[in-house]
C-alpha positions as CSV (number, residue, x, y, z in Angstrom):
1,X,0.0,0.0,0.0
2,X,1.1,3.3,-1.2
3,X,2.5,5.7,1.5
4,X,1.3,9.6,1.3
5,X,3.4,12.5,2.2
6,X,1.5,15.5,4.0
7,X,2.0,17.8,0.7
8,X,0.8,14.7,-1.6
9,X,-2.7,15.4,-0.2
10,X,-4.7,16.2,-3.7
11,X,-2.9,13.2,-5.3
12,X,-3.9,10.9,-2.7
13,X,-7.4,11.9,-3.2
14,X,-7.9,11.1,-6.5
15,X,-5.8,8.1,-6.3
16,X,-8.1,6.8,-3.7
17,X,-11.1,7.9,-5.6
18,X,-9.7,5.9,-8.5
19,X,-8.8,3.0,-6.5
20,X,-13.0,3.3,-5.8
21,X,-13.4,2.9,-9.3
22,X,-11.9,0.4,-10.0
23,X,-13.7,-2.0,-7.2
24,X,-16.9,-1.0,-9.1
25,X,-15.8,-1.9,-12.5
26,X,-17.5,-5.1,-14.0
27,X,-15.5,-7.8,-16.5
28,X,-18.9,-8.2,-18.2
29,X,-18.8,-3.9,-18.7
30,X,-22.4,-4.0,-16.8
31,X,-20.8,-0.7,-15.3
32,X,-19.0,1.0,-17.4
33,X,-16.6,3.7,-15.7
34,X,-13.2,3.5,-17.3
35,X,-13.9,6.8,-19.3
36,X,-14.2,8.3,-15.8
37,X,-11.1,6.0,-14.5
38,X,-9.3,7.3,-17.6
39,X,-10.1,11.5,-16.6
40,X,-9.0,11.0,-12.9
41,X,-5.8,9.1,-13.9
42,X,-4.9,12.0,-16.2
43,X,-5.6,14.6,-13.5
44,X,-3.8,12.8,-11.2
45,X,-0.5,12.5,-12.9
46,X,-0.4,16.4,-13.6
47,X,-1.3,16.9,-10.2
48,X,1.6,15.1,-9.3
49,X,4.3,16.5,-11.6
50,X,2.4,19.9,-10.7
51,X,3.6,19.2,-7.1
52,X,7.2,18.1,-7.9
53,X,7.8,20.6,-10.1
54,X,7.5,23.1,-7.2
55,X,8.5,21.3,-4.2
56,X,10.6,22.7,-1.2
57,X,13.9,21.6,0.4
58,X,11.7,20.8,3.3
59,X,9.4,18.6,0.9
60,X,12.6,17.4,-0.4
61,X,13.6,16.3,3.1
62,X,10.4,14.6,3.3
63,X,10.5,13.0,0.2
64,X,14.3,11.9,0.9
65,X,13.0,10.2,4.4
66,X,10.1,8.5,2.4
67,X,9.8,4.4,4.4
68,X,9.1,3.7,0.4
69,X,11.9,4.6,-0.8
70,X,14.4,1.8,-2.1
71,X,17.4,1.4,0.1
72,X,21.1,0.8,-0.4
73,X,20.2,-3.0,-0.1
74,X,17.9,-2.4,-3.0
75,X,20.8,-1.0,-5.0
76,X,23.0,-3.6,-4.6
77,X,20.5,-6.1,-5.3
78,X,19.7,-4.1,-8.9
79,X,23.4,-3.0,-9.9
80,X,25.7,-5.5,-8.6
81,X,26.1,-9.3,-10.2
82,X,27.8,-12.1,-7.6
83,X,27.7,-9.6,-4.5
84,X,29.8,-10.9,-1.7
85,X,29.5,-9.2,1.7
86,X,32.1,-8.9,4.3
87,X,31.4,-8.2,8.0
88,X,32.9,-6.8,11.3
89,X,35.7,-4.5,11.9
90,X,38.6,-7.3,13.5
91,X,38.4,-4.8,16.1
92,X,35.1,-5.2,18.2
93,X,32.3,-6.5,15.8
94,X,29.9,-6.4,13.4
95,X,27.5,-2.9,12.7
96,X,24.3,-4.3,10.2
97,X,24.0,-0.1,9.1
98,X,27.1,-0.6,7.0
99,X,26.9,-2.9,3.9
100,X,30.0,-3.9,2.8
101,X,31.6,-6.0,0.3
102,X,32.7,-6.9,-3.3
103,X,31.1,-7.7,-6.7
104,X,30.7,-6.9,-10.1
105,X,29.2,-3.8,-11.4
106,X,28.1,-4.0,-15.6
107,X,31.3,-6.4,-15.1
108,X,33.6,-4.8,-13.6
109,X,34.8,-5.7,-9.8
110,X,33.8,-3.2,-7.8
111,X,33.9,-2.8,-3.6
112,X,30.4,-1.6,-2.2
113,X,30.2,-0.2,1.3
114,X,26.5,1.6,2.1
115,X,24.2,2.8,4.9
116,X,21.3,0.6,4.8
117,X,18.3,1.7,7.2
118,X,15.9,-1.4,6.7
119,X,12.7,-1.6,5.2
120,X,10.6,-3.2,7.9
121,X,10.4,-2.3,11.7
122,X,12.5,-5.0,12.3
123,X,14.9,-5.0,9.8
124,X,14.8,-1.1,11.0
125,X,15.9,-1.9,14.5
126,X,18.5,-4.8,12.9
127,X,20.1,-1.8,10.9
128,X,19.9,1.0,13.6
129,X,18.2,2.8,11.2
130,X,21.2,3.3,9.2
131,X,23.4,5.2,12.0
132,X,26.9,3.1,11.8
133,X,28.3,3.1,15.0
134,X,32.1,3.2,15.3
135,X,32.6,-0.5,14.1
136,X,30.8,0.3,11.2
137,X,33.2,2.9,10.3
138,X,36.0,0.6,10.8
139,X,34.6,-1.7,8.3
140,X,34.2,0.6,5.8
141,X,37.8,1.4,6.1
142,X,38.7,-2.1,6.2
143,X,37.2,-2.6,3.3
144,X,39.1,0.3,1.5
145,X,42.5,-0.8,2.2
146,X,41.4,-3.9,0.8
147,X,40.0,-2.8,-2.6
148,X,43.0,-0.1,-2.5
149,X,45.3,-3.7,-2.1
150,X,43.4,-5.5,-5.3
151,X,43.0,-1.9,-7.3
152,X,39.3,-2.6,-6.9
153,X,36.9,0.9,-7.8
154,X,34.8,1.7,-4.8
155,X,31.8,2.6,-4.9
156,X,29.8,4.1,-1.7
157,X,25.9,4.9,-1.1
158,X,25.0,7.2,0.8
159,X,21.4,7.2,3.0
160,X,22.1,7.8,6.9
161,X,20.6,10.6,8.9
162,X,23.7,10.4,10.7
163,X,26.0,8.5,13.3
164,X,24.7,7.2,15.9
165,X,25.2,9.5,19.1
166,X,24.9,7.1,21.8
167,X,26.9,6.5,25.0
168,X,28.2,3.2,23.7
169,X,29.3,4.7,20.4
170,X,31.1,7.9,22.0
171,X,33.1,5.5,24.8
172,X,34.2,3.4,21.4
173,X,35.4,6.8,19.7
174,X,33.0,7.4,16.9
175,X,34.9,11.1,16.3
176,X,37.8,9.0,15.6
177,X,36.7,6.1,13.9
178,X,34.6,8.6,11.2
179,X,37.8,11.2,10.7
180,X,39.7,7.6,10.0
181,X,37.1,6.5,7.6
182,X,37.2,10.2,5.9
183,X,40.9,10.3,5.7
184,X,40.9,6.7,4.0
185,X,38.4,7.6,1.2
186,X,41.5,10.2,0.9
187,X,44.4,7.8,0.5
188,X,42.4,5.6,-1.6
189,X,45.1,5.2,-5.0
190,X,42.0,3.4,-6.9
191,X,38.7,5.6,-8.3
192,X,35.8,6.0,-5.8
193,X,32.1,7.0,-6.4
194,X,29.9,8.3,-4.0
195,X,26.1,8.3,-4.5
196,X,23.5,10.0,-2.1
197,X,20.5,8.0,-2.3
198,X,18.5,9.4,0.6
199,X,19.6,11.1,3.5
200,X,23.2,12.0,3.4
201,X,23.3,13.8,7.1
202,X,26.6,15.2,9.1
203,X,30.2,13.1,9.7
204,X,27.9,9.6,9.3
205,X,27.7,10.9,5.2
206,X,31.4,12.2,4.9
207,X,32.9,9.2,6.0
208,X,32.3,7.4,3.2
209,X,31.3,10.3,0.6
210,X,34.7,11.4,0.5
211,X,35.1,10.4,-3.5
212,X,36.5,11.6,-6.2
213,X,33.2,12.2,-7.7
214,X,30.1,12.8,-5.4
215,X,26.3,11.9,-7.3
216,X,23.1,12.8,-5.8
217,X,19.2,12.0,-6.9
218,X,17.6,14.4,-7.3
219,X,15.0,14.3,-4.3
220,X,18.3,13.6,-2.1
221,X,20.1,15.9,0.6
222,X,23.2,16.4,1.9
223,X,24.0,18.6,4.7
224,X,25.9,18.8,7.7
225,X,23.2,18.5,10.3
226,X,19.4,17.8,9.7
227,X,17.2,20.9,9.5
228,X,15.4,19.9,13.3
229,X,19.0,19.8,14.6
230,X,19.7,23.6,13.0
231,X,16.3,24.6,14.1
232,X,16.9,23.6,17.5
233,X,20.5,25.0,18.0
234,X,19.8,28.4,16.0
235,X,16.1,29.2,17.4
236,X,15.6,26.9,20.8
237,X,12.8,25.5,18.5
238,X,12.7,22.5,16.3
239,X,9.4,23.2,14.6
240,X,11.3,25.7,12.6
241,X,12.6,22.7,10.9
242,X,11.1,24.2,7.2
243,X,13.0,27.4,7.5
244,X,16.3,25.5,8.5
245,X,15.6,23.6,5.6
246,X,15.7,26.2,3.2
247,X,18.6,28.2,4.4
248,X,21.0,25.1,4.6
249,X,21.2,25.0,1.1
250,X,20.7,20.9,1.3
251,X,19.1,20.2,-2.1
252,X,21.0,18.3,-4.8
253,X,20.6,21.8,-7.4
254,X,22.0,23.9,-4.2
255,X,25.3,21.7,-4.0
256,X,25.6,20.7,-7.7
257,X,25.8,25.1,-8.0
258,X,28.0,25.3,-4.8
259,X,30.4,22.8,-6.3
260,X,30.1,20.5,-3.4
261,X,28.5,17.3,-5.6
262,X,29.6,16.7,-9.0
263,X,26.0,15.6,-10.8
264,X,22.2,15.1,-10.3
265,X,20.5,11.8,-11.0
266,X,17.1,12.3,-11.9
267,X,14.0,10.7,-10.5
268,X,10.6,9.5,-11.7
269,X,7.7,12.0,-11.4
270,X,6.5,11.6,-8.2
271,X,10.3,10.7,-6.2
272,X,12.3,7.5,-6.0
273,X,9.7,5.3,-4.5
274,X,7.3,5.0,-7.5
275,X,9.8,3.8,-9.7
276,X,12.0,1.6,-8.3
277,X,13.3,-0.1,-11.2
278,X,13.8,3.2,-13.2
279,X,15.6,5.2,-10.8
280,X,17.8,2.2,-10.0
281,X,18.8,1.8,-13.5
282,X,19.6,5.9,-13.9
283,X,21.9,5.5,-10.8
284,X,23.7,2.5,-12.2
285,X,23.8,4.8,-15.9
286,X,25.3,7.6,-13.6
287,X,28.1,5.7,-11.8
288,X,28.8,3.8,-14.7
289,X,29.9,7.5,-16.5
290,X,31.2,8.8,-13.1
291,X,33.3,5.8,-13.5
292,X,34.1,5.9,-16.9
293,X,35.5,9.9,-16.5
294,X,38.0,7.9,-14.1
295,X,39.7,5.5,-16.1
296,X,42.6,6.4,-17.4
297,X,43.8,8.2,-14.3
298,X,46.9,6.8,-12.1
299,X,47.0,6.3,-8.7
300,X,48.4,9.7,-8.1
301,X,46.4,11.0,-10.0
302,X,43.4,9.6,-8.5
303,X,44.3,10.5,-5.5
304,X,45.5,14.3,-6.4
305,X,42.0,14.8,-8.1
306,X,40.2,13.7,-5.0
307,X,41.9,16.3,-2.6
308,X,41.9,19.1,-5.4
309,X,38.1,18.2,-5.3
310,X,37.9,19.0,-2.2
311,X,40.3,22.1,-1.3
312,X,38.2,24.0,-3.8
313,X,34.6,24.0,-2.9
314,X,34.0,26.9,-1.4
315,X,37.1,28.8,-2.9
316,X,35.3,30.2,-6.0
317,X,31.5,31.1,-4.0
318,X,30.9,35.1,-5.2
């Protein structure tokens, strides 16, 4: 069953009204409304690229959190052939929000390390709800060296509202373990390729965004806190969540302009979860050139593009 956001309203009108419809339609035509199923289908659609058209970072946000939304998992399972993961850290143990591991992508060997935040209420609680704890972080660096060893490509997704701020997670040196897991996306002598699928919030996104070429969908964001976070530390008032939201320049047209992500991956009319398959391909289209731009580059090169990425964004802003 299809979940509604609060600005989707008028669409999930008529798509319920349709829905109506169609449990009164007859085989044998004894009542025949598909002229009128036809009308609302039509109306419903515009409504919807109506609403897209024109939405807000704070409906971006929303859209970006959507529970419908496919998920790093869902990636993996559409992009990459004879997927092998690895787990824990060989320093304390295993974290289930990072995905880690290697297989083939259009058939090329390829290392994948994500932030999955689960699909079910269960597999929600399993995956922390994609906030890697320290462990997690180790992983992912593990898993660098090791593709950096085999001059494997990494490829990183990106969908965490953060790291996870617990006790637990401080005592184990979360600071540490995420500027560790920046700084190897740094050394890394093979290409990496970062894509923001969802959320891509604080140090829990940079510690694995860290590429030479940072991708974004289009209903994504990126910022370095979430916009009830800002709220709450500028105003004393987290219900000014919308005007954070706007000022943080989070959208994916904001950073591509800012310099701080390198392209836009477009979604379906009506955001990511409507259109699984499509907006899985266009992200595999969009690393695959990401990629591609890559090749020929040495691993000094590689490297000295990543950090000259990096040391100008926010050199040229007028």
């Amino acid at each position: 069953m299809r979940s509604y956001l609060d600005f989707e309203k008028p669409v999930a009108e008529l798509e319920a009204k349709i829905e109506e419809l169609r449990a009164l339609e007859k085989p044998d035509g004894a009542v025949e409304i598909g002229e009128e199923i036809g009308r609302l289908e039509a109306k419903a659609d515009e409504a919807l690229k109506g609403l897209y058209a024109a939405l807000t970072p704070w409906n971006k946000t929303q859209v970006a959190r959507h529970p419908q939304r496919p998920h790093c998992l869902d990636y993996v399972g559409g992009l990459i052939a004879d997927f092998t993961p690895l787990a824990g850290d060989r320093k304390f143990g295993e974290d289930e929000a990072i995905v880690g591991g290697f297989g083939r992508f259009r058939g090329e060997s390829v290392c994948v390390i994500g932030q999955e935040k689960g699909s079910s209420t269960e597999s929600r609680i399993k995956r922390n709800f994609g906030m890697a704890m320290p462990e997690g972080y180790r992983k992912a660096v593990r898993l660098m060296e090791l593709a950096d060893r085999f001059e494997v490509p990494v490829l990183c997704l990106v969908d965490t509202a953060g790291a996870y701020p617990g006790i637990g997670a401080e005592e184990r040196g979360q600071a540490e373990a995420i500027a560790r897991s920046t700084a190897a996306c740094l050394d890394l002598r093979v290409p990496n390729v970062s894509v923001v699928i969802g959320e891509g919030g604080s140090g829990g996104a940079i510690a694995i965004a860290t590429a030479n070429k940072v991708l974004m969908l289009e209903h994504a964001i990126y910022s370095v806190i979430s916009p009830e976070g800002a709220a709450s530390i500028l105003w004393r008032d987290s219900g000014k969540a919308q005007e954070a939201a706007t000022n943080m320049k989070i959208t994916a047209d904001d950073l591509l302009k800012l310099g701080v992500i390198d392209d836009i991956v477009r979604e379906p009319v009506g955001g990511a979860h409507r259109d699984w398959a499509a907006v899985i391909n266009a992200t595999g289209d969009a690393i695959a050139k990401a990629f591609d731009e890559l090749r020929e580059l040495g691993p000094e090169a590689v490297r000295q593009h990543r950090r000259d990425k990096f040391l100008a964004i926010g050199r040229t802003l007028a």
